[in-house]
C-alpha positions in Angstrom: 121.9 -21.2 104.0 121.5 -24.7 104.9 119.0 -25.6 107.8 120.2 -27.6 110.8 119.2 -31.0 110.5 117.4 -32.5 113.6 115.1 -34.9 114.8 111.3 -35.0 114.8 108.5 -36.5 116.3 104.8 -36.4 115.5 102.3 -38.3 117.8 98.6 -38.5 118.8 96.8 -35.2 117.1 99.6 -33.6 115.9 100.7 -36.6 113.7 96.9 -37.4 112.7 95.7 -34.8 110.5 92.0 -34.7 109.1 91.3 -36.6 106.8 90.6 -34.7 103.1 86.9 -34.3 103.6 86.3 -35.7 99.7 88.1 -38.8 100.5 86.2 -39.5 103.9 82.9 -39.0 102.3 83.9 -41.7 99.6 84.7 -44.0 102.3 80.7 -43.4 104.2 79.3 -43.5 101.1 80.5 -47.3 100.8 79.7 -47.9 103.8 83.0 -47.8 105.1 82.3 -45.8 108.1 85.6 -44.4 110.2 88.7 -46.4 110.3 90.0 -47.6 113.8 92.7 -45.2 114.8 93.1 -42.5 112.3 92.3 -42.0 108.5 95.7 -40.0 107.9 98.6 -38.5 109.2 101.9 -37.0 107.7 104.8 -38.2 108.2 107.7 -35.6 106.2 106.6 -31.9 106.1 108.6 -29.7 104.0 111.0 -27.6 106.4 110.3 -29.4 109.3 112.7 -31.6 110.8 116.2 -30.0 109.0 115.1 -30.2 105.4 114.0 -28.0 103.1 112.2 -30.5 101.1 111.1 -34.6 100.9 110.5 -35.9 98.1 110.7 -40.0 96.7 108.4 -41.9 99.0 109.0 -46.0 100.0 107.4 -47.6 102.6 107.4 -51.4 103.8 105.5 -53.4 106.7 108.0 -55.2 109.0 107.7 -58.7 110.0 106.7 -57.3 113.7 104.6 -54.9 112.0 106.2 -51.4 112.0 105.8 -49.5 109.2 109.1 -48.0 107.9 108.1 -44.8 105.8 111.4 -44.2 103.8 112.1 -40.7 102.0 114.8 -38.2 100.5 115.9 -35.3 102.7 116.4 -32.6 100.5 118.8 -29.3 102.2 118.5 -27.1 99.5 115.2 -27.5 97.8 112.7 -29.6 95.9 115.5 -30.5 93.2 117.3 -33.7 92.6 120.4 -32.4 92.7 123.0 -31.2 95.8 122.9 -32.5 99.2 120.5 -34.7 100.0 120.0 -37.5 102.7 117.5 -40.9 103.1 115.4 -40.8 106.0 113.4 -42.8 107.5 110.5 -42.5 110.2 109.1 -45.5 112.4 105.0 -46.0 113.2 104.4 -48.8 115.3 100.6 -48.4 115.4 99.6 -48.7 111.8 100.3 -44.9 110.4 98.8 -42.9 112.8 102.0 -41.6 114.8 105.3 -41.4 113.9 108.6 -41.9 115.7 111.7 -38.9 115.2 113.4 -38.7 112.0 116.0 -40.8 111.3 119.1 -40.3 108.8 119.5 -43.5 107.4 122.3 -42.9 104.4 123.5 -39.7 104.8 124.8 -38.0 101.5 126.7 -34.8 103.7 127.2 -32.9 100.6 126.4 -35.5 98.3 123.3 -36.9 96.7 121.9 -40.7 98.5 118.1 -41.4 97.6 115.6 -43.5 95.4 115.1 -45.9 98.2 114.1 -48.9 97.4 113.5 -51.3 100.9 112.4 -54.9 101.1 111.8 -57.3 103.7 114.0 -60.6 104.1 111.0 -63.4 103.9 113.8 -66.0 105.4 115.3 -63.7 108.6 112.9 -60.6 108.4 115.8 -58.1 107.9 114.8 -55.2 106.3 117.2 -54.7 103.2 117.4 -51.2 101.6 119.0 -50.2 98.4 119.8 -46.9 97.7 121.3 -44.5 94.7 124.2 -42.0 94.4 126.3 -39.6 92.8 128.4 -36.4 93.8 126.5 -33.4 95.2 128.0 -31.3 92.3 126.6 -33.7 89.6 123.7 -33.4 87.5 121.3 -35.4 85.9 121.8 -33.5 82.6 125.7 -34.5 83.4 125.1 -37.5 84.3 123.1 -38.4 81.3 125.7 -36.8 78.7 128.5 -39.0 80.5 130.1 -35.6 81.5 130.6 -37.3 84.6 130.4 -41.0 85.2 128.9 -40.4 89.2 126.4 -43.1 89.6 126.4 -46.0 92.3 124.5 -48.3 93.7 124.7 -49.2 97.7 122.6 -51.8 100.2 122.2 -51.5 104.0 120.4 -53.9 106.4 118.5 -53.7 109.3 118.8 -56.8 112.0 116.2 -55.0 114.7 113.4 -54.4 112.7 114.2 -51.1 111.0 115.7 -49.4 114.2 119.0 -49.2 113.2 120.5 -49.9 109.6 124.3 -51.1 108.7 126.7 -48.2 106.6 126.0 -48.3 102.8 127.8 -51.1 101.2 128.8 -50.6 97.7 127.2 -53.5 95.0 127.9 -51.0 91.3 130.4 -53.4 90.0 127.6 -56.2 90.2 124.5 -54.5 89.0 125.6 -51.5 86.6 126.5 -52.2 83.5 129.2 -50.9 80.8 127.8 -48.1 78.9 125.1 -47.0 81.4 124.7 -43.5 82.5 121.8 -42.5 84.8 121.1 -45.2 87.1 117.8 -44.9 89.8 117.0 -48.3 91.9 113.2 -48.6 92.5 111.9 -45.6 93.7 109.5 -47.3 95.6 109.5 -50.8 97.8 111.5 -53.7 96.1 109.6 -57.7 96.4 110.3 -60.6 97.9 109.2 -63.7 96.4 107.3 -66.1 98.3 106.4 -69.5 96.0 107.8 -70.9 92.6 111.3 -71.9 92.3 112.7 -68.4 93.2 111.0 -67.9 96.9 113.0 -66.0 99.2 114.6 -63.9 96.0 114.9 -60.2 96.6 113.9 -58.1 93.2 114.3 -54.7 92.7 113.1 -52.5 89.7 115.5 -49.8 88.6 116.2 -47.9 85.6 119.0 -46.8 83.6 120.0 -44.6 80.5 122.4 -45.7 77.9 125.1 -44.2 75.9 124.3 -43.1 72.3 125.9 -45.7 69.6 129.6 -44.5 68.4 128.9 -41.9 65.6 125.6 -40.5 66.8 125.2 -36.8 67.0 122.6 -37.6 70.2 123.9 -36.5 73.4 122.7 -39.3 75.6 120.1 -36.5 77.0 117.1 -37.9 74.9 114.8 -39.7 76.4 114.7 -42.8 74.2 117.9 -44.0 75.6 115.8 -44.5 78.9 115.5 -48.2 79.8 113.9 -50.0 83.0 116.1 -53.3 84.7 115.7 -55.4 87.2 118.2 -56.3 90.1 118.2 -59.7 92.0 119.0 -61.5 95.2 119.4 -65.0 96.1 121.3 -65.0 99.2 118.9 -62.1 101.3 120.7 -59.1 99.7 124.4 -60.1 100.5 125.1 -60.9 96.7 123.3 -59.3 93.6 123.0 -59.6 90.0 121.2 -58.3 87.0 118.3 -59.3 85.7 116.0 -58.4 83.1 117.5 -55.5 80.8 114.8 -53.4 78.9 117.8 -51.9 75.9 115.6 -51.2 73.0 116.1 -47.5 72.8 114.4 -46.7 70.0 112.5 -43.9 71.1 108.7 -46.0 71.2 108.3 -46.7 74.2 111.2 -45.4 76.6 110.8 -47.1 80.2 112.0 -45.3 83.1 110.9 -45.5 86.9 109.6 -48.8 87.5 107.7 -51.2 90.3 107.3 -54.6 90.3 104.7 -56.9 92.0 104.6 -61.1 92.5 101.1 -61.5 91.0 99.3 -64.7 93.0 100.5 -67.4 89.7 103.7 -66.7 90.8 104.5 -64.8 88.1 106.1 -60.8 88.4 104.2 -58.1 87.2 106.9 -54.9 86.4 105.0 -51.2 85.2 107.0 -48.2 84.2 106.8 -44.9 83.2 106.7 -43.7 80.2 109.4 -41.2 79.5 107.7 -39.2 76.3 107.9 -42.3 73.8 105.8 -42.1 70.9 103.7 -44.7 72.3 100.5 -44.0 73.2 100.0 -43.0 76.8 102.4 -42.5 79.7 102.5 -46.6 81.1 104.2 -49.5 80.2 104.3 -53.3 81.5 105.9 -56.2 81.4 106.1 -59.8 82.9 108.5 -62.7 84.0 108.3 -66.0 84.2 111.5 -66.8 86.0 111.5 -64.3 88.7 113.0 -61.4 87.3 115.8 -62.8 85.0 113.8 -62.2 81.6 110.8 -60.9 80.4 108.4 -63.2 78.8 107.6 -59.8 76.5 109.2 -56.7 75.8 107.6 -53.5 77.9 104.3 -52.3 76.0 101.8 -49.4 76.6 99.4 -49.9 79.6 96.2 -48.2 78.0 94.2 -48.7 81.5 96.3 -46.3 83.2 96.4 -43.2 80.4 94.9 -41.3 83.2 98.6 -41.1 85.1 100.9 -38.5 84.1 104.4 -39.0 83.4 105.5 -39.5 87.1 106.5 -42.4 89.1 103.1 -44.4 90.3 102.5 -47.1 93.5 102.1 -50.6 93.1 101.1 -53.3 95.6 99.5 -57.2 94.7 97.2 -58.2 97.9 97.4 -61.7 99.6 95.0 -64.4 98.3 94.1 -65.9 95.1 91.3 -63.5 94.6 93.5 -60.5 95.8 93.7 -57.8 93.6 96.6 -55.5 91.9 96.8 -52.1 93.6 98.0 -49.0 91.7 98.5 -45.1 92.8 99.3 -42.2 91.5 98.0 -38.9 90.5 94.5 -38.9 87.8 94.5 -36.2 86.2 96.5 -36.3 82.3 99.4 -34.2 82.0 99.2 -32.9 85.7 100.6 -33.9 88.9 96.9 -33.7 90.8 94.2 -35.9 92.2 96.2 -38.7 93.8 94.0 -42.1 92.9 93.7 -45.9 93.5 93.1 -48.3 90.4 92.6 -52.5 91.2 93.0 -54.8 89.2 91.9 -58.3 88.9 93.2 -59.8 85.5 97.5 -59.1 86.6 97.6 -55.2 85.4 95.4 -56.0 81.7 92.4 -54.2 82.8 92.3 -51.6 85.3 89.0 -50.1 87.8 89.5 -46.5 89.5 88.2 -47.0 93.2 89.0 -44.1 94.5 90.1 -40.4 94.4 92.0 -39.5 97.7 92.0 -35.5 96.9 91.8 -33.2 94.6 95.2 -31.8 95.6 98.5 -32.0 93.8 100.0 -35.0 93.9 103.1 -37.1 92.6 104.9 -40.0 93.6 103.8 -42.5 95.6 104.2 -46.0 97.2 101.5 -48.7 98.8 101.6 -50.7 101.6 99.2 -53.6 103.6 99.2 -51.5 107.1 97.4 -54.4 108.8 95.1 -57.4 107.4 92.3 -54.3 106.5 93.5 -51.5 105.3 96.1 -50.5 102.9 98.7 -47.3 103.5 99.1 -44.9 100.7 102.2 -42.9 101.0 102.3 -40.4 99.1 103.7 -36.9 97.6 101.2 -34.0 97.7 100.5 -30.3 98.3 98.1 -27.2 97.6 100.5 -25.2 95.7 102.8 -27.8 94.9 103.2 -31.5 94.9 105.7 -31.3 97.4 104.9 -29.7 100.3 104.8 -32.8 102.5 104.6 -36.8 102.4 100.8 -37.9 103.4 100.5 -41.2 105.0 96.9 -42.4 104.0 94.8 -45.3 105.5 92.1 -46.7 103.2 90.1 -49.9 103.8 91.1 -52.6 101.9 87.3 -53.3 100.7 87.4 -49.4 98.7 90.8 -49.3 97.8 90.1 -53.1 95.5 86.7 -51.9 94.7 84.6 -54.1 96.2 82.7 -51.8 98.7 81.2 -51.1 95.4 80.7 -54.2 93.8 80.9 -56.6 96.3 79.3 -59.7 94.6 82.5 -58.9 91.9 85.2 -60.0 94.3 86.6 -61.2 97.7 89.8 -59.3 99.0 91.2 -62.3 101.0 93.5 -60.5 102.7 94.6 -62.8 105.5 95.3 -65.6 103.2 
């Protein structure tokens, strides 16, 4: 049976739980000491709140400085398919507390998720893209073109994330002929902020393609993943498509993506890997003209070989010298160990920095919580990698790696 959906609100000690004792002794042992407020709290816990389950993580600073922790509210389960709702909840001091849950796209007996949110640099509005198809739909459908359910849909917030417009419909502009699955993001989207294209709105997303005419595939394997790129020049009223990855030939097969402006101006796009023959489970890319092209096709990331096949954080901190932030779980085939990895060279060499838990883990998404400390949100469980969304605060100088090694770097974050 369905649970009754309703609203929740953690605060003070019930929404700061302890922080995983191996991660807290990481952050003494730099000489880190406590972080001001909390070290962790949890936002979504499975169950609680009208859902059986959340799963699909996104979470963006707002130009006030909420945080807006974005997530699927599953009714019947873990799965991907049947009813499911996006959610939001609000913290207005940094991660610690949380306001009640908030239905944000609501799917009734349909499926709304893979939120993908972005802040306006020109009005601060937060713009939110979001994913859908029938409640009766699969992905195995979906991917055979059994059913042709897919659609894309944007919503804006005027009042800092407190209220959102109805789902707007964008498919026709962004989805081509021929594609089956679509996903936008999961995780935030980027604004641009120098080069020609400041002020554009870019979104990674994925698709799956149908098998050529006379193929005796089913549209099912994974080669005819492919990762894309959706842009906005106008704060999200308008959208187009940008970069297209449509190899399909089974090598490398690009699926969930994130993208990040790297501090050149340039944007930095890594996927998952879904089972190509490539070595590895990462791929990356990069553009030169904000999102439109690549300036090479998607190739293996060997840095990151640690990272399952799952959906993984990305996040490029302010400055010149600031690094490129990853996340996601560390252990080879296994959703387990959530993990930071920086970056100083644009994604072409990678440094672990830290190990949050030891717990199971999947997806995840990274945020600047204030001008110190980075927010991990994040998938994770003792059981199960979904059991509840952790909210994680890290210092900024452990999560780059240069508690460590601090003659190797400057963080810069309040450039």
């Amino acid at each position: 049976m369905p649970m009754k959906r309703g609203a929740l609100r953690l605060g003070g000690a019930a929404g700061a739980v302890a922080v995983v004792a191996a991660g807290l002794v990481g952050l003494q042992a730099r000489g880190q000491g406590p972080l001001p407020g909390c070290a962790s709290s949890t936002p979504y816990v499975a169950g609680v709140g009208g859902y059986a389950a959340y799963r699909i993580p996104a979470v963006v600073r707002t130009r006030a400085g909420a945080l807006l922790a974005f997530a699927e509210g599953r009714t019947g389960g873990a799965g991907d398919s049947g009813a499911i709702d996006v959610v939001v909840r609000e913290s207005r001091d940094g991660g610690c507390a949380w306001g009640p849950l908030r239905v944000v796209a609501e799917g009734g007996a349909d499926t709304r998720g893979n939120p993908a949110p972005v802040v306006d640099p020109r009005t601060g509005d937060v713009v939110l893209l979001t994913s859908y198809n029938g409640g009766e739909a699969t992905e195995a459908q979906i991917l055979t073109g059994e059913v042709d359910a897919r659609r894309v849909f944007v919503q804006r917030s005027r009042d800092d994330g407190r209220s959102f417009s109805a789902p707007r419909e964008i498919t026709a502009s962004v989805r081509r002929p021929g594609w089956r699955w679509y996903a936008t993001g999961p995780g935030h989207a980027v604004a641009l902020t120098r080069g020609p294209h400041a002020g554009r709105l870019v979104v990674p997303a994925n698709h799956s393609a149908a098998p050529p005419a006379g193929s005796a595939d089913t549209g099912r394997e994974p080669k005819y993943y492919g990762a894309h790129a959706l842009y906005s020049d106008d704060g999200g009223r308008s959208w187009r498509i940008g970069y297209v990855d449509d190899t399909y030939d089974g090598y490398l097969n690009s699926n969930e993506s994130a993208a990040a402006e790297l501090p050149d101006g340039g944007l930095y796009f890594h996927a998952r890997d879904q089972h190509g023959t490539s070595p590895g489970n990462r791929a990356d890319a990069y553009s030169a003209d904000g999102g439109a092209t690549l300036a090479r096709p998607y190739a293996p990331q060997p840095a990151l070989d640690a990272v399952p096949v799952v959906q993984a954080g990305l996040l490029q901190l302010p400055g010149p010298a600031g690094p490129l932030l990853f996340s996601g779980p560390s252990v080879p085939g296994e959703r387990a160990s959530p993990a930071l990895w920086a970056s100083r060279d644009g994604g072409r060499t990678v440094t672990k920095t830290l190990t949050l838990s030891t717990r199971k883990a999947a997806y995840s998404d990274l945020v600047l919580a204030d001008p110190d400390t980075l927010g991990v949100l994040y998938e994770t469980g003792t059981a199960r990698p979904y059991e509840s969304i952790e909210f994680r605060r890290v210092p900024l100088a452990t999560a780059s790696g240069c508690a460590a090694y601090p003659s190797a770097c400057t963080v810069n974050s309040r450039s």
